[in-house]
Structure formats: structure tokens, C-alpha cells
C-alpha positions as CSV (number, residue, x, y, z in Angstrom):
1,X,18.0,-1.6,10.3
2,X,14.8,0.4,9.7
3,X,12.0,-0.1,12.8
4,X,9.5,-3.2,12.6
5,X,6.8,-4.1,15.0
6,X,4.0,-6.3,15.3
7,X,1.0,-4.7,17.4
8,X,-2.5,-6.0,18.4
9,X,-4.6,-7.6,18.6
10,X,-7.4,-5.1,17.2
11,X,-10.6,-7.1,16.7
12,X,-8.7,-10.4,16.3
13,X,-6.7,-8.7,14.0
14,X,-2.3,-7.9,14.1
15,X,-0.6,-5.2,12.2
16,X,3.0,-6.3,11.1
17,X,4.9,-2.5,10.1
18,X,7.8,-1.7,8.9
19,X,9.5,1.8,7.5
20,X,11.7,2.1,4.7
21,X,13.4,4.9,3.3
22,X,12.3,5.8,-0.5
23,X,13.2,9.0,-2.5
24,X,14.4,11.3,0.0
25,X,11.7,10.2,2.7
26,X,10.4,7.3,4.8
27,X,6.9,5.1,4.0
28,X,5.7,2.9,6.3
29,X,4.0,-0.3,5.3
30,X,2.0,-2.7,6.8
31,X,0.6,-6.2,6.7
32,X,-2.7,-7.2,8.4
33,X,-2.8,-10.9,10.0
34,X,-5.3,-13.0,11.9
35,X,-2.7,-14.3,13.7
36,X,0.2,-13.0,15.3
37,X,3.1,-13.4,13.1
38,X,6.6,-14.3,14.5
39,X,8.6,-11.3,15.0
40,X,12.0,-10.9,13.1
41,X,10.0,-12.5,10.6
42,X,10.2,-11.2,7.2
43,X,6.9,-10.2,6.5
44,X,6.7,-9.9,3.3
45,X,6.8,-13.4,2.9
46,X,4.5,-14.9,5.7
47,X,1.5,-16.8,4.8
48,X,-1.9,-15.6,5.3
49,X,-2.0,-11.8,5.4
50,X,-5.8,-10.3,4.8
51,X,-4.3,-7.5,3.6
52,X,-1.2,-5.4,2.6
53,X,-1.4,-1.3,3.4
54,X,0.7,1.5,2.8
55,X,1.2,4.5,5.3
56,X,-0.5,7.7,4.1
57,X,2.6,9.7,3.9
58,X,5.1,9.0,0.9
59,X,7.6,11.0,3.0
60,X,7.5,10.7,6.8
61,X,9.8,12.9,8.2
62,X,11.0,9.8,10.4
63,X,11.0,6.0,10.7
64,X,8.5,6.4,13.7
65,X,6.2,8.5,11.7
66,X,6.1,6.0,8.8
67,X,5.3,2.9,10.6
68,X,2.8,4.7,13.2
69,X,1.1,6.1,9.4
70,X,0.8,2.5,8.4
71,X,-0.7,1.1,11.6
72,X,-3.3,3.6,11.9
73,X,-4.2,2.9,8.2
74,X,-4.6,-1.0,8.7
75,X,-6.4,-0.4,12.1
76,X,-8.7,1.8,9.7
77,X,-9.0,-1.3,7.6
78,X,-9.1,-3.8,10.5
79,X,-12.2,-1.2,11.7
80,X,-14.0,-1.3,8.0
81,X,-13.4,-4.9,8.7
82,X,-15.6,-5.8,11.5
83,X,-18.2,-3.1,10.6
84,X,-19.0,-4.7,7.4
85,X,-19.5,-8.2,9.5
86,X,-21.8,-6.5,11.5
């Protein structure tokens, strides 16, 4: 089972990634909550995300690499976030 992990929070904020393997490669992906979602939980179903993100590499060279591109991506967007409240 590819890696999942919920980390946080950043500004109120939790990342939910995962990694999955796609054309030869691995992408990580990413879901940003204002809660903390239950882990084991399929994220691509639970309510109330702010937003969905997709790692900046379409071919990690690992599992690790994929979900860590997708974290820092929504803790880029988590950052945008509370800047534009300010």
C-alpha cells in the first residue's frame, strides 16, 4: 500500500498526502483540511477539504519524494492562505 499521512496543523490548517504510482513514476497528492481528518480514512472522499493539490513532480523517483512534493505544495497554499487574510 502506497504511503499516506496526515501532518499539521500549519496555520490551522492539515495536509492529508498520499503517493501513487502513474506512468512509470510516483505523484503525490494532497488534500488540505481545517480539521484533522481520521487517518486510514480515504481521503478522497472526506467532507470539507479547502483544497485538493498535486505534488510538483509527475515522476518522483520514490513514494517518499511524492508525498513530501505534495505537502510542501499545500503548505505553499496553506501559506498564500493566511497571507491573503492578512
Amino acid at each position: 500500500m502506497p504511503i499516506r499521512r496526515i501532518t499539521g496543523p500549519y496555520a490551522g490548517h492539515y495536509v492529508a498526502a498520499r503517493a501513487e504510482y502513474r506512468h512509470g513514476g510516483w505523484q503525490g497528492f494532497a488534500k488540505v483540511f481545517d480539521y484533522r481528518p481520521v487517518a486510514g480514512a480515504d481521503f478522497d472522499t472526506a467532507p470539507g477539504a479547502v483544497a485538493d493539490v498535486v505534488g510538483s513532480w509527475v515522476e518522483a523517483p520514490s513514494e517518499l519524494d511524492a508525498v513530501q512534493s505534495a505537502e510542501r505544495v499545500a503548505r505553499n497554499f496553506i501559506a498564500q492562505l493566511t497571507e491573503d487574510d492578512a
